[in-house]
N, C-alpha and C positions, 0 to 999 in steps of 0.2 A: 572705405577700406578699414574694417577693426583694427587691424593691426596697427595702422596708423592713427587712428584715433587715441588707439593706446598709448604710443609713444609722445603724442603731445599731449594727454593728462600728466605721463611719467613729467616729463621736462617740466610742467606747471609746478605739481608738487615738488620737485625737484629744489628747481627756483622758488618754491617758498619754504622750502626747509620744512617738508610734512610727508615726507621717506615714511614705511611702516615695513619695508626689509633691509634693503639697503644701507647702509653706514653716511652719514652724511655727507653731502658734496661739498669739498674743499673743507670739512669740518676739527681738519687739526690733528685729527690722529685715528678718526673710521673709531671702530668697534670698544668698548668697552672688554675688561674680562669678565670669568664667572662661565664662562661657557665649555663645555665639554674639549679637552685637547684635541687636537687635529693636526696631524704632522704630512706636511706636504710632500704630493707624492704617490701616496699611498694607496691603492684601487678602490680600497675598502673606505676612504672619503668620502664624505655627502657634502663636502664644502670647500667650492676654491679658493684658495687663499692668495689676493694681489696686496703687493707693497709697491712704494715707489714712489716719482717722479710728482711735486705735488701741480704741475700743469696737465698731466694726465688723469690725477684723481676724480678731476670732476666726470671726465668722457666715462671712465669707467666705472665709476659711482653709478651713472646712469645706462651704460651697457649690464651693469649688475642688476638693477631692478628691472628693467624691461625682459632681460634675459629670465629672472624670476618668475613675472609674470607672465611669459610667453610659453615658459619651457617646465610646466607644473611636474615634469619629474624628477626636477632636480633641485636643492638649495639655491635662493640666492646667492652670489658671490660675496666672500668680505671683503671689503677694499679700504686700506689704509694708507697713511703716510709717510714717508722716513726719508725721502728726495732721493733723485736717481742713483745716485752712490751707495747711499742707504740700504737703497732697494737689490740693486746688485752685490751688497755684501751678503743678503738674506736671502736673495738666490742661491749665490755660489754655494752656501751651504745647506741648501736643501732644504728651508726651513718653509719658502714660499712657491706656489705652482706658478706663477705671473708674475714678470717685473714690471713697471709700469717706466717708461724710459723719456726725457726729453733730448738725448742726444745716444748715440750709436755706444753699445759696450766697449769700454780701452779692453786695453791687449792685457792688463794685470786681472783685472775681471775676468775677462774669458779665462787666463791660465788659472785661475779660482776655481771655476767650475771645470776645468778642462781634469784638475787633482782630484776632483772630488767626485769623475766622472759623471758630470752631466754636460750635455751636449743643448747650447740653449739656440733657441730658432727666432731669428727676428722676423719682427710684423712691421713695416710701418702701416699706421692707421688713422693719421689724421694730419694734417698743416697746423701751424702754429706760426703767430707773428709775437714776436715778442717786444713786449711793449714799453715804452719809458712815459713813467706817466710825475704829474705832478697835481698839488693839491686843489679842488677845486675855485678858490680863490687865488691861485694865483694868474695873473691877468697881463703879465711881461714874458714868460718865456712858451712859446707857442713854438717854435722849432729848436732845434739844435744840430749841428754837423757830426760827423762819424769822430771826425777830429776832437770837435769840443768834448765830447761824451768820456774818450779816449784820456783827455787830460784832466777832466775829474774825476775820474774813479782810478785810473795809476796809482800803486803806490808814490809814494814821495811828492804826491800833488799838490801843488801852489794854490789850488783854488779852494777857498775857501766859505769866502761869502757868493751871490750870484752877483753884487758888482764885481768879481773880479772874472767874471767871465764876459759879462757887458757892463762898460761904467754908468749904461742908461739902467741899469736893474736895482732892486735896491742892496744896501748894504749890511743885507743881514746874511747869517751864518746859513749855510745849504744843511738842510737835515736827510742825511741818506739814508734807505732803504732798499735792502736786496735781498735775493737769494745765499742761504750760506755756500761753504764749500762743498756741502753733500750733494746740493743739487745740481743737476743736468742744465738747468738753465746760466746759473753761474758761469760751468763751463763754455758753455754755448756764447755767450757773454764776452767772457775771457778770450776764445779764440777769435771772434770775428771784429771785437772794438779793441780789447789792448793787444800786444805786442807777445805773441805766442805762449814767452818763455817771463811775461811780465807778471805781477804781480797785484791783487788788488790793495789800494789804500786802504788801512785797515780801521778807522773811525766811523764807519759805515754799520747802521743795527742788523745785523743779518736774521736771518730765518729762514727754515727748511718750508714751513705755512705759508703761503703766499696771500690768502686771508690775514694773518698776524702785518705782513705788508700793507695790505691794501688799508687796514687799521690807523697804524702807524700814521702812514703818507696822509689817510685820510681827519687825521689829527693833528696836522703840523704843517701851518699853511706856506714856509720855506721849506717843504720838502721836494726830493725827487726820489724816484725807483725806477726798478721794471719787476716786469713778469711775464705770462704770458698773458694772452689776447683774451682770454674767455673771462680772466676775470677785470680787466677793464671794463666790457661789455656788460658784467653781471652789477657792476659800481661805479655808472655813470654818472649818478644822483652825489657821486660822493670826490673821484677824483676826473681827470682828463689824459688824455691823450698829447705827447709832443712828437710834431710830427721828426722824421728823420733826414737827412741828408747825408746820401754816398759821396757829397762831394763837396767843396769848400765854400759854397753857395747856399745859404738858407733858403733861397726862393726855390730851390731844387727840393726843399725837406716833402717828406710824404706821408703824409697820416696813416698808419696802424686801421683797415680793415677791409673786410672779408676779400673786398675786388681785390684790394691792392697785392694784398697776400696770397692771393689765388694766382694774381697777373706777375707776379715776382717784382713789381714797381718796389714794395716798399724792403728793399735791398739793404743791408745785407743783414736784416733781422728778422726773415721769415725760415723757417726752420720745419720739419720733420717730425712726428712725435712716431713712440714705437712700444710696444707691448713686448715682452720675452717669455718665451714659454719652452719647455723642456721637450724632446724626444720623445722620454721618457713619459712627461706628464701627456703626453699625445696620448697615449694608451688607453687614458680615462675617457671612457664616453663622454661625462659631462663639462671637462678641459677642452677636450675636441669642441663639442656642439657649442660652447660658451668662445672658440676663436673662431668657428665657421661664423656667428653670427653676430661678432665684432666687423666681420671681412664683408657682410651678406650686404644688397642692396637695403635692407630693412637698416644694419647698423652703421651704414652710411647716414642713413637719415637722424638718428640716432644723434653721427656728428656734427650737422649740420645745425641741429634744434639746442644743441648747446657751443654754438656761435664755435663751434671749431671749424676750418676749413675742408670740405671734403678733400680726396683723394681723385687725381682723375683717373682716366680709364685706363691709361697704361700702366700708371700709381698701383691702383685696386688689381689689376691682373698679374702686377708683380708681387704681391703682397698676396694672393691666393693661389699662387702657384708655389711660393715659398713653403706656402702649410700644407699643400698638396704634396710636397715630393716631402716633408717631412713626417707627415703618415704613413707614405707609403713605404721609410726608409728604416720604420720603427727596428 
């Protein structure tokens, strides 16, 4: 099958950082300037413009290039980075065609775009497990409980060294690593480990990069983080995995992948990821053809080759039925 052949050269080069349209995958911030303006929206565009979520970045970094090279009458897509908040403030004002999203738009976002009249259509488009990883040397903390996780990262946290979460660990200072407050994953985070209305510790290095993370963590052999799943997978050589526990039990904990996150085992930090796209930006031929084949059996496969979790069959038929009635709704 060409098409397929072509989607695993894409992922090759991909994974080795040897793009020639494309903006680089999880590269920190996509495209350079110097290029002719482009205001999103516009019919008279040759170029879709996505910002956002940077656990999404990678899927769509490489729905960009394959979509390139598949679909020769149209630009590549640019795809860059600013984290789901980010992205969504660059929506609401019409500056991008695509949000790239790792948790659902809040209700102040939509009323953004709601003033500003545009009408944005969600996609979800792939699973995400999100991941808490530590450095590859370190050889004592191999699980943790929802609980544990919960009271190091709280504001006003007692824990400081990893003796003080086991006296068998040693007694050096924990060096954290996370998403900032722009990102979706943060969010994501914040709702399902701390306490809705809670707060995180604030001594923690943040970044909207999640590459800048995997860095970090991969430079500091008492550190922890998360992120999502694709970039564990893509920096195994470098950091690991802990696995999780929903319940007060480490022998319960469960490793971060593909099955697990497919089977909903690894609870309660598998998650949704989702693309946002306009009405309005509907009306563009190459907007359209560029979410038909984010949605298509081909950009499933697409998800798959860069270690995201497909969509199942009920998943993918609500997700092309959502961009089906907003075609037809233009």
């Amino acid at each position: 099958m060409p098409l397929l052949r072509t989607l695993l050269a894409c992922s090759l080069m991909l994974t080795l950082g040897c793009q020639t349209q494309a903006p680089p995958a999880g590269g920190g911030g996509g495209e350079s300037g110097g290029e002719e303006t482009i205001t999103a929206g516009d019919t008279d565009t040759k170029r879709i413009l996505i910002d956002g979520s940077s656990t999404v970045e990678p899927l769509s970094a490489a729905m960009a290039q394959v979509f390139g090279e598949t679909h020769s009458e149209f630009d590549t897509p640019s795809v860059k980075i600013s984290g789901t908040g980010g992205g969504f403030q660059k929506f609401g004002r019409g500056e991008i065609d695509i949000s790239d999203a790792s948790r659902p738009i809040k209700e102040g976002e939509a009323a953004a775009c709601a003033e500003a009249g545009i009408e944005p259509v969600e996609l979800k488009v792939a699973i995400d497990g999100l991941s808490v990883v530590v450095n590859k040397d370190n050889d004592w903390c191999t699980a943790l409980t929802v609980a544990q996780l919960k009271a190091i990262w709280s504001a006003g946290s007692e824990i400081k060294k990893w003796s003080d979460i086991n006296p068998d660990w040693p007694a050096e200072e924990i060096q954290l690593f996370g998403p900032d407050a722009k990102s979706g994953t943060h969010d994501y985070f914040k709702e399902v480990i701390l306490d809705k209305d809670a707060e995180f510790r604030a001594d923690f290095s943040p970044n909207s990069d999640d590459n800048v993370l995997v860095t970090g963590i991969a430079g500091e052999k008492f550190a922890l983080g998360f992120f999502g799943f694709t970039y564990l997978v893509e920096n195994q050589d470098r950091i690991k995995a802990v696995a999780i526990s929903a319940t007060d039990k480490a022998e319960d904990a469960v490793v971060p992948t593909p099955e697990t996150i497919e089977s909903g085992a690894y609870t309660p930090l598998a998650r949704p990821l989702f693309i946002y796209v306009t009405k309005q930006g509907l009306q563009r031929a190459d907007i359209a053809a560029f979410c038909d084949f984010y949605l298509s059996d081909e950009g499933q496969e697409v998800v798959r080759l860069k270690k995201f979790i497909g969509l199942n069959a009920e998943q993918l038929a609500a997700s092309r039925e959502a961009l089906a009635a907003a075609k037809d709704n233009e």
